[in-house]
GUVEX-872995 format. One record per residue (C-alpha): x, y, z. Coordinates in steps of 0.1 Angstrom, whole numbers, plus 5000, padded with zeros to 4 digits. Layout:
<nodes>
XYZ;...
</nodes>
This chain:
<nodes>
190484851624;192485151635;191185331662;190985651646;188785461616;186285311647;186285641662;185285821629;183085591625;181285611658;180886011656;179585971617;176685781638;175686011653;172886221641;173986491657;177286501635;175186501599;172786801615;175787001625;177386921590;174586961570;174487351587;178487391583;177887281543;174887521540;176387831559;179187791534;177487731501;175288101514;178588291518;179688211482;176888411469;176688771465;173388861468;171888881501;169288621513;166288581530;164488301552;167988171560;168387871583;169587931617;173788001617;176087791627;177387841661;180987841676;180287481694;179187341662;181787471639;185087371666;183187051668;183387001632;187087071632;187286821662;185686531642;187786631607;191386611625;190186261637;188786161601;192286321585;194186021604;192085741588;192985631552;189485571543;188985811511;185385901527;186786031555;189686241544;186586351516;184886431547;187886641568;188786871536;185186951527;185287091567;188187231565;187887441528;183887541544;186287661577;188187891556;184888071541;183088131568;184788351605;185688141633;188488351639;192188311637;192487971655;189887801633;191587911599;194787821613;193187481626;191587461587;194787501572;196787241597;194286991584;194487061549;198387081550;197686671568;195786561534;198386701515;195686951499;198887221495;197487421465;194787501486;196887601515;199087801489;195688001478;194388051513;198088151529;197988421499;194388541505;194988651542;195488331560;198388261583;200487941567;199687641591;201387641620;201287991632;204488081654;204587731670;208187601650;207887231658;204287241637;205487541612;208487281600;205986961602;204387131574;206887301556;208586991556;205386791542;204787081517;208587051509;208386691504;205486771476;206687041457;208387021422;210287241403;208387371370;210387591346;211687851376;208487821394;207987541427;204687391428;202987241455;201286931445;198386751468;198986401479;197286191455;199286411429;202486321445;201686001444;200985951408;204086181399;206285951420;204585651398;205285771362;209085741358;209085341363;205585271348;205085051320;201885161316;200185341342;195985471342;195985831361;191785911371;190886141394;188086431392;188186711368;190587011376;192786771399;195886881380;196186541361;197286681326;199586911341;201386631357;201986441332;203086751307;205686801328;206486451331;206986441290;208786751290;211386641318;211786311302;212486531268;214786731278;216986461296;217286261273;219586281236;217286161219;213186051225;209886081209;206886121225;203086141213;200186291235;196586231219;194186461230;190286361216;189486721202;191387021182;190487221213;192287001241;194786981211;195887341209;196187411244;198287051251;200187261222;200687561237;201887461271;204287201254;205887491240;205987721266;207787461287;209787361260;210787711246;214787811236;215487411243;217187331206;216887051193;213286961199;210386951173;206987021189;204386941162;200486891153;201086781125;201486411110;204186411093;208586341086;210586591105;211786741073;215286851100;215386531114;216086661150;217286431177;213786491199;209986491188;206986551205;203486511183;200486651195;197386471180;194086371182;193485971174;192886031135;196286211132;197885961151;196685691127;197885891098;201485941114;201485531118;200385481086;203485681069;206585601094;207385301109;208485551137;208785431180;207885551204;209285601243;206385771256;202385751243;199986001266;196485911261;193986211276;190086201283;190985781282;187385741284;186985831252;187685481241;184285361244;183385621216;182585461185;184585451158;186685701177;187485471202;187985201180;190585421168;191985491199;192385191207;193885021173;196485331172;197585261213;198084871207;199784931169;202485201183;202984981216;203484651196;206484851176;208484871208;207584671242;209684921261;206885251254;205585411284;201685451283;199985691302;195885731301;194285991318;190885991321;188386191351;186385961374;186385661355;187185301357;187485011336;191585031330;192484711334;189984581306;191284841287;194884701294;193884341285;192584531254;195684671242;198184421254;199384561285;197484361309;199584531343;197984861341;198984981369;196085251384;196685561405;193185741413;191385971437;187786061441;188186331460;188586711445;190886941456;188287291459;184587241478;181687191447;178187321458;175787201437;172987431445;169187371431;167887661418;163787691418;161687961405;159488111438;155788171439;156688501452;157588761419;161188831416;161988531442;164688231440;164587951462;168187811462;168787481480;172187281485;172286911474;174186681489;174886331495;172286311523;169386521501;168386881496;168787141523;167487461518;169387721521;166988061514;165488311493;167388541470;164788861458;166188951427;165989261400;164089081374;161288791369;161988451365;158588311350;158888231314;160987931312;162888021274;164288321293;164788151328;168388031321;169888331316;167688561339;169188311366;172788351353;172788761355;171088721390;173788441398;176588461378;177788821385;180588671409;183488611388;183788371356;180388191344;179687931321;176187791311;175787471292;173987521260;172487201241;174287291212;175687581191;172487741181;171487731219;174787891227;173988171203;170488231221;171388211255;174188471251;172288651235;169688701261;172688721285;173589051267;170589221265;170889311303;175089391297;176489691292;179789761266;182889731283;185589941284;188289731275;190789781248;191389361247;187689301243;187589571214;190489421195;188589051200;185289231185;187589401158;189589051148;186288831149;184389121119;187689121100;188688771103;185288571106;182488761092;181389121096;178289101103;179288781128;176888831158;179288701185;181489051182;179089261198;178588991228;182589021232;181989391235;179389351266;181789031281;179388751267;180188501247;179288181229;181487861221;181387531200;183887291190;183387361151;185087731160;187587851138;191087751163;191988081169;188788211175;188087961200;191187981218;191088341222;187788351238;188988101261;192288291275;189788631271;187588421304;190488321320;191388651321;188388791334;187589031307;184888781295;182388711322;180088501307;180688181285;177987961267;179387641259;178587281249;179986971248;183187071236;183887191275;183286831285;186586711265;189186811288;189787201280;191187321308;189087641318;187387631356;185187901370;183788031400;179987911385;178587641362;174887661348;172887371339;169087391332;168887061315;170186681314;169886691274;171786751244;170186951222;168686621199;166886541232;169086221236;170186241274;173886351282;175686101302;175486101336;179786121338;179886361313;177986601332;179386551361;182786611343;181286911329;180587021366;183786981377;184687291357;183287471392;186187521413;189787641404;192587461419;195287681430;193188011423;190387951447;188687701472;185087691460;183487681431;179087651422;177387471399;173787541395;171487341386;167987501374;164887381377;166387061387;163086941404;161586911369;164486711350;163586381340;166286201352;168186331383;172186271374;173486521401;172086341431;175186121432;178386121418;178785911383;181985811369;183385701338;183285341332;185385271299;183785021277;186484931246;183685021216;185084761193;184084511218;180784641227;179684681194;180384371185;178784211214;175684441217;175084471175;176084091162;173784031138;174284341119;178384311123;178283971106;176084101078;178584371076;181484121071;178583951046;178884231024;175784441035;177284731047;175284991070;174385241054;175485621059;173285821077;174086101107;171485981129;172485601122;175285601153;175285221150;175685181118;178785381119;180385181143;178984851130;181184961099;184185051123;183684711138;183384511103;186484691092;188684671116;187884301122;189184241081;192184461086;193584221115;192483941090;194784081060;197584131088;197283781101;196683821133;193183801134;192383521158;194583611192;192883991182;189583841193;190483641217;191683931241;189084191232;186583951229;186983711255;183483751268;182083621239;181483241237;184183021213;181582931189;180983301180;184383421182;185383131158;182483251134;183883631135;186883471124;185783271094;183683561081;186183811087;188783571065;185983491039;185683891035;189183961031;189783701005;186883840987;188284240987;191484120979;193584460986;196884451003;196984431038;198784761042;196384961022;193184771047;195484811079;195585211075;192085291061;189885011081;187385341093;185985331056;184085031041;186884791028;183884691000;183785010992;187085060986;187184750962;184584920942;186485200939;189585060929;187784880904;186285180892;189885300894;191084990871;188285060843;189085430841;192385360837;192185110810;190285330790;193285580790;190885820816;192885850841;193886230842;190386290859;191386070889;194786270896;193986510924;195486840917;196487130938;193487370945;195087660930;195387490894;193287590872;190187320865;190487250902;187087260911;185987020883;188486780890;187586740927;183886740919;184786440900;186786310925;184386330952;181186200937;183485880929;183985860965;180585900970;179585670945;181885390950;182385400987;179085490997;176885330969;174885680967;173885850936;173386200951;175086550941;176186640976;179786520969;179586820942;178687080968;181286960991;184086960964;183487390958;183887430996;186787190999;188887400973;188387680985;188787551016;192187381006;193087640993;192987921020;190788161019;189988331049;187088281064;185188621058;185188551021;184088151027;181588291050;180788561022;180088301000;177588121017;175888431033;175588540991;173888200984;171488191014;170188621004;170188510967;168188170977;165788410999;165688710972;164688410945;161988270969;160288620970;160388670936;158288380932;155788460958;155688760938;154888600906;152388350923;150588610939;150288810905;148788520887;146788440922;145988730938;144088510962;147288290967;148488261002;152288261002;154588361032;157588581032;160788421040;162188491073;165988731068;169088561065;170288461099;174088531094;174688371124;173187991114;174688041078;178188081098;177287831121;176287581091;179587641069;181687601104;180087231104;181187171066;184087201076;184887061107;182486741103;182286721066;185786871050;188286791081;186486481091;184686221067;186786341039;190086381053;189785971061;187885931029;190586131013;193285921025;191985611013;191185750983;194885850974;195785460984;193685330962;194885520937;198385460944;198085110939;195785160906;198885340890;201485110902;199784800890;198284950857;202285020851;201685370856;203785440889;205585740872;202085930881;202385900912;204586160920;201786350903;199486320931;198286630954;198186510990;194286660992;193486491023;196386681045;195487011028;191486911036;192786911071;194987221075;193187441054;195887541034;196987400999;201087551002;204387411018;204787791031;201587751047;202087431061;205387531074;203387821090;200987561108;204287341114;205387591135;201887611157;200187871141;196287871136;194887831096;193588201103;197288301111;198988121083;196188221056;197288571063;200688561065;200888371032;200488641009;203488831023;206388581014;207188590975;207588190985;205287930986;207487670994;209087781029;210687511050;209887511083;213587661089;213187921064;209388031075;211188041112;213788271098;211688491083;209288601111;212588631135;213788891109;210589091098;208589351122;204989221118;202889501130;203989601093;202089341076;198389481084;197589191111;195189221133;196389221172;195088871181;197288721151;199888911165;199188841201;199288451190;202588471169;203788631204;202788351222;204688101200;208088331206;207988361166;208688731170;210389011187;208489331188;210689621194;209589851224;
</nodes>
C-alpha cells in the first residue's frame, strides 16, 4: 500500500472529514441555485474548506478511482464557492493533477488564473501535462482529461476495444475523431458507426460531415445502399436495421465498425440484431477494428465471447468530469415553501428552504410549478413518461412564460405551422422558449429544437426516453418526478441514471442539477446509488430465461403479435435467428459460444429443433440469413401463397409498384393484408389502413397534408358521432348520450407520427424486405425472373419517405425527408444522381424557391449552398 493510499485512507476515517465534506458538498449544491434560501446550514468556514484541499491533493496521488472521485468533487465545489485566489488556484493545481483539463480550460476562461499562478516551475508542470493531452481537431486544440487520453492513446492498435465511462465524458467525440483521422489517412477505407436511434443518427451525421467537409473523395451516408460513384472512402451512418440491410445487399468489408449506446445489445430483437450484424461484418474480415461505447456499463467481455472477439480489450472510468447534485425536492407544510436536500452517497443532507412565487400543492401541476421556480438558471429538461406527458407538462410550463423576442424562435414557430401542421400546438410553446420532444418527431423538427436549447433560445425542454439514447444535449438542470415510464412499468435504474447525466456540460461548465421531486414518495429509490449498465446479449437471455416457449417457437407455434407481448417478440427473434445459423451451417459452434451457460443436453436439443425447422421451411439460406427478424413459418406461407397466385396467372397483384402509379393504393392494400395474412396468420383489415398511409407516405407528401388527412378523419369521425346522438336523442328524448370531446390536434399528430415511425419505418420496412425476397424467388423459380426488374423497392421508400431517385439523392446527400419533399417539386427530374442533385443546389440561389428558413438553415449546414451576402 502506498503511503499516500494509507494516508487517504486514515483521514477518510475520520468523522470529522465526512462532516466537513458533507458541509463543502452542500455549500456548493446552495450556490448553484438562484433563488435565495432560508434555514440554511451553518457555512463552511476557511479551516474547513483549506482542510478539504489539504486532504484532496493527498487523495489526487493515490490511484484508487474513489479517491481521485473524491479530490475533483473538492476541487470543482472549490471553484463555486470564494476562498479566495489561493484556493481557486489550489482547485485548479488539483484538477490540472487528474488530468480534468476541460474543466481547467472552463474555469481559466471564467475568471480563474490557469494553475500555477506566476510560479514557472508549476506553470510549465501543467502546461506540459495539459500539452501532453491535447489533440488537434480540425484547427481547434482540445484538451482531453486523463481517462480520455487514455482511451485515445488505445484505439489505433485495438482489435477490438469497449470504451464506458459516464454520460457527457466526451466518449463519442473521441472516437468520431478517431474514424475521421483514420479516413482521411488512409487511400482507401470504409467505416460504419451504428447509432441505436434516428436521433443519435443525425447528429453522428452531422458532425461526420462537418469534420469531413471539402475532403474529396469521401462518401458520408445514412443510407444502405452501392456508392452509385464508387469513391475510394465510405463512411455509413446507421442504426442496427440499416446495417443489416447494407450486409444483406454487398458483400462489402469493413476496417472500422463503431458500435454506440453498446448496451443496447441486451434489447430484444434489437440487440439480437446488433449483435448478428457486429459478428456477420467482423467474420468478413478478421483485421476490422471494433469499437463499443456504451455509459457505465459492464459485461464486455461476454459480449466479446459473443461475437467472436474474446480479447475485448476495456478502457473505463466511473468518474464524471463536471460535479452532479442530485438534489430532493419536497413540497413544504409552509404555502409557497420548498424544502431542497442534497443526496449523496452517505444520505440526504438538507440543504434549506426556497419561498417561492407560486403553490406547489396539487401534485398534476407540481412538476412544472417546481421547474419555473427551479429551472430559470440556464437550459432545463424534465423527463416526461411519454409524448402525451411531454405535451402536458410543457404546456403547463408555458402558461407562466412570456413570448420571446427572438427572430430564430419565430422562424421555428413559422416552419413547424407550415411544415408540420397549422394548428400544431408545439409552435406557440417555441414562441414562449418551451418545448416538447419524442423520438417519433419528424427529423428535422427534432433536430432543430435540439440546436434551438443548445443555443439558449429554448429554455425549457420536455423529453422522454429518446434523451436516454445517447443524444448529446447536457444542461445546467434535469427534472425527474417519477421512476416510471408512462405504461407504469419501471425505467431502469442505468437508464435513468444515464438520463441524469445530461446535468453537467463538459467543457461549458463545472456543475450541473438534477432534481429529483418528490423523491421521498417513489416506490423504488434508483438515485440513492449509482447503477450501471450491465449488458446481457438478448439472444442468450431469451433463450435461457423463455425455453419452453423458444422451442415451441422452433415447433412451429409461433408467438403471436401483440405490442404489449415484449417476449413474444423476442421469443420470435430468438427462434429465427437460431434457424438462420441452421440454414448457413454453422449452427452448432453458434450456440456453443453464446450459449455456453446452458447445459449440453439443452444446447444439443436447440440444435436438433432448429435443424428439424429449417428442413421443414425449406427457403434458401440467403433469403433466412437476411430476414431472420420475421417468422421464417411465416414466410413459407407466404411464398406458398406466392406459388399459388402465380400458377393461376395472378401475379400482377403481387408486383409492388411505385406509389405515384396509378392503382397504387389498391395494389399495396393487397400487398399488405398478404403480409398480414401470411406472416402473421391474422385476418384483420388494419394492413388496409396502413397501406393508404404508406403511399402516401412513400410517396412524399409533406406532412401538413398527411397530418390534414388524419385531422379530416378524426372531425368527420366526431361530426358523425354527434349526428347520431342527435338522431338518438330525437327518437329518445329521454336518451342520455354524451357529446364527444373536440379534436385534440395534438394526439391526432402525435398518433400519425407513431404510424410512421413504429408501424411504416419499422415493422414494415423489415416486413417489406422480406416480402420483396420472397417474391424474388417466386418469380425466379416459377420461370418468371424477367419480372423482376419490375419490382418497386417499397421497403427503402417506406423508410425514407420518398418514392423518387431525385429524392433519394436529396436524402443521399444528408438532407431531412421534410427538406427533400420540398425541394422535389423544383427539379424538372426525378431521377437526379447524387452528383447531379449536388450540382444543382451549388448552382441555384434557394431563398428563391419559397423555403422556409430552417430548410435553408439545414441545407447551410450541409455546405449544399452558397448564399450570396
Amino acid at each position: 500500500m502506498s503511503f499516500a493510499l494509507d494516508l487517504s485512507n486514515r483521514l477518510t476515517s475520520h468523522q470529522a472529514f465526512h462532516e466537513i465534506y458533507n458541509s463543502l458538498q452542500r455549500a456548493a449544491a446552495v450556490k448553484t441555485l438562484s433563488q435565495p434560501m432560508t434555514d440554511l446550514e451553518p457555512a463552511l468556514d476557511e479551516d474547513g474548506a483549506f482542510k478539504m484541499l489539504y486532504c484532496a491533493g493527498v487523495f489526487s496521488q493515490t490511484e484508487s478511482a474513489k479517491y481521485r472521485h473524491l479530490a475533483q468533487s473538492i476541487a470543482l465545489s472549490m471553484l463555486l464557492l470564494d476562498h479566495g485566489e489561493d484556493a481557486r488556484s489550489r482547485s485548479l493545481r488539483l484538477l490540472s493533477d487528474l488530468g480534468n483539463f476541460p474543466a481547467v480550460t472552463y474555469a481559466a476562461g471564467h475568471g480563474a488564473t490557469e494553475p500555477g499562478g506566476n510560479f514557472l516551475t508549476e506553470f510549465l508542470r501543467t502546461s506540459i501535462s495539459k500539452a501532453l493531452n491535447t489533440v488537434q481537431v480540425g484547427a481547434e486544440p482540445i484538451a482531453l482529461t486523463d481517462f480520455q487520453k487514455e482511451a485515445w492513446d488505445s484505439l489505433p492498435d485495438a482489435n477490438a476495444i469497449a470504451i464506458t465511462a459516464p454520460t457527457s465524458a466526451g466518449k463519442s467525440f473521441l472516437v468520431i475523431e478517431h474514424m475521421c483521422r483514420s479516413v482521411e489517412a488512409a487511400s482507401q477505407f470504409c467505416a460504419v458507426y451504428v447509432a441505436p436511434t434516428r436521433a443519435l443518427l443525425s447528429e453522428v451525421f452531422e458532425s461526420v460531415k462537418r469534420r469531413l467537409d471539402g475532403k474529396s473523395g469521401i462518401r458520408i451516408s445514412t443510407v444502405p445502399s452501392r456508392d452509385s460513384e464508387d469513391l475510394p472512402k465510405q463512411v455509413f451512418i446507421l442504426t442496427q436495421e440499416r446495417f443489416q440491410v447494407l450486409l444483406a445487399i454487398s458483400d462489402m468489408v469493413f476496417d472500422l465498425i463503431v458500435a454506440d449506446e453498446a448496451q443496447n445489445m441486451s434489447d430484444g430483437s434489437r440487440g439480437m440484431i446488433l449483435q448478428e450484424c457486429l459478428e456477420q461484418a467482423l467474420e468478413r474480415n478478421g483485421d476490422t477494428r471494433l469499437v463499443m461505447l456504451a455509459p457505465g456499463a459492464d459485461g464486455f467481455k461476454e459480449v466479446g465471447t459473443a461475437i467472436g472477439r474474446q480479447a475485448m480489450k476495456i478502457a473505463a472510468s466511473s468518474m464524471p468530469s463536471v460535479i452532479q447534485n442530485r438534489i430532493v425536492v419536497t413540497k413544504s407544510a409552509v404555502p409557497n415553501t420548498l424544502e431542497l436536500s442534497l443526496l449523496t452517497e452517505t444520505g440526504t443532507h438538507d440543504l434549506g428552504r426556497l419561498t417561492g412565487s407560486r403553490g406547489f400543492d396539487l401534485p398534476a401541476t407540481r412538476l412544472a410549478a417546481v421547474v419555473l421556480e427551479l429551472g430559470q438558471q440556464d437550459g432545463s429538461l424534465v423527463y416526461s413518461t411519454g409524448p402525451k406527458d411531454s405535451e402536458t407538462v410543457a404546456t403547463l410550463i408555458a402558461r407562466e412564460c412570456k413570448v420571446v423576442d427572438d427572430k430564430s424562435l419565430e422562424d421555428l414557430a413559422v416552419f413547424i405551422e407550415k411544415h408540420i401542421h397549422e394548428r400544431y400546438g408545439l409552435a406557440d410553446l417555441v414562441r414562449k422558449g418551451v418545448a416538447f420532444h419524442y423520438g417519433k418527431m419528424p427529423t428535422l423538427l427534432r433536430e432543430s429544437l435540439e440546436a434551438a436549447f443548445k443555443q439558449g433560445t429554448i429554455k425549457f425542454l420536455a423529453c422522454t426516453t429518446t434523451l436516454f439514447q445517447g443524444v448529446n444535449l447536457p444542461a445546467r438542470n434535469v427534472f425527474i418526478d417519477t421512476p416510471e415510464r408512462g405504461s407504469g412499468d419501471a425505467l431502469d435504474p442505468a437508464a435513468m441514471w444515464n438520463f441524469a447525466g445530461r446535468a453537467g456540460r463538459m467543457r461549458k461548465d463545472i456543475v450541473g442539477n438534477v432534481f429529483l421531486v418528490d423523491y421521498q414518495d417513489w416506490p423504488e429509490k434508483p438515485m440513492d446509488r449509482f447503477v450501471g449498465y450491465s449488458i446481457e446479449p438478448a439472444f442468450g437471455r431469451t433463450v435461457t430465461d423463455a425455453s419452453d416457449r423458444v422451442h415451441s417457437a422452433l415447433a412451429g407455434d409461433m408467438p403471436a403479435v401483440g405490442r404489449r407481448d415484449e417476449e413474444g417478440l423476442r421469443v420470435r427473434s430468438a427462434a429465427g435467428l437460431l434457424i438462420s445459423r441452421a440454414a448457413k451451417g454453422d449452427l452448432a459452434p453458434f450456440v456453443e459460444r453464446t450459449l455456453g451457460g446452458l447445459a449440453a443436453e439443452d444446447r444439443n436439443s436447440l440444435v436438433e429443433m432448429s435443424n428439424a425447422a429449417y428442413t421443414t421451411i425449406g427457403l434458401p439460406s440467403s433469403l433466412l440469413a437476411t430476414n431472420w427478424t420475421v417468422d421464417p413459418f411465416g414466410l413459407r406461407r407466404l411464398y406458398d401463397n406466392m406459388l399459388a397466385k402465380i400458377a393461376e396467372g395472378e401475379f400482377e397483384e403481387l408486383l409492388p409498384v411505385n406509389p405515384h402509379d396509378t392503382g397504387s393504393k389498391k395494389r399495396y392494400a393487397s400487398i399488405f393484408l398478404r403480409i398480414q395474412r401470411c406472416v402473421f396468420n391474422v385476418q384483420h383489415a388494419f394492413g388496409a389502413v396502413a397501406a393508404g398511409t404508406a403511399v402516401e407516405w412513400m410517396k412524399g407528401l409533406p406532412y401538413p397534408a398527411l397530418l390534414a388527412i388524419a385531422v379530416k378523419k378524426a372531425e368527420e369521425k366526431r361530426t358523425k358521432k354527434i349526428a347520431e346522438n342527435e338522431a338518438e336523442k330525437a327518437a329518445n328524448p329521454n336518451a342520455r348520450v354524451r357529446t364527444p370531446r373536440e379534436v385534440d390536434v395534438n394526439g391526432v399528430i402525435r398518433r400519425e407520427f407513431e404510424m410512421i415511425e413504429d408501424v411504416l419505418r419499422f415493422q414494415y420496412v423489415q416486413l417489406g424486405k422480406a416480402y420483396v425476397d420472397i417474391l424474388n424467388l417466386a418469380l425466379r423459380e416459377t420461370g418468371n425472373a424477367a419480372r423482376i426488374a419490375e419490382i418497386f423497392d417499397f421497403p427503402l421508400a417506406l423508410e425514407l419517405g420518398v418514392a423518387t431517385k431525385s429524392g433519394w439523392s436529396f436524402m443521399e446527400l444528408g438532407l431531412s425527408r421534410i427538406a427533400a419533399s420540398a425541394l422535389e417539386p423544383n427539379f424538372p427530374n426525378s431521377n437526379l444522381s447524387v452528383q447531379d442533385a449536388r450540382s444543382w443546389l451549388a448552382t441555384v440561389d434557394v431563398r428563391d424557391l419559397g423555403l422556409s428558413a430552417v430548410i435553408v438553415e439545414e441545407l447551410k449546414k450541409l455546405n449544399l449552398v452558397q448564399l450570396a451576402a
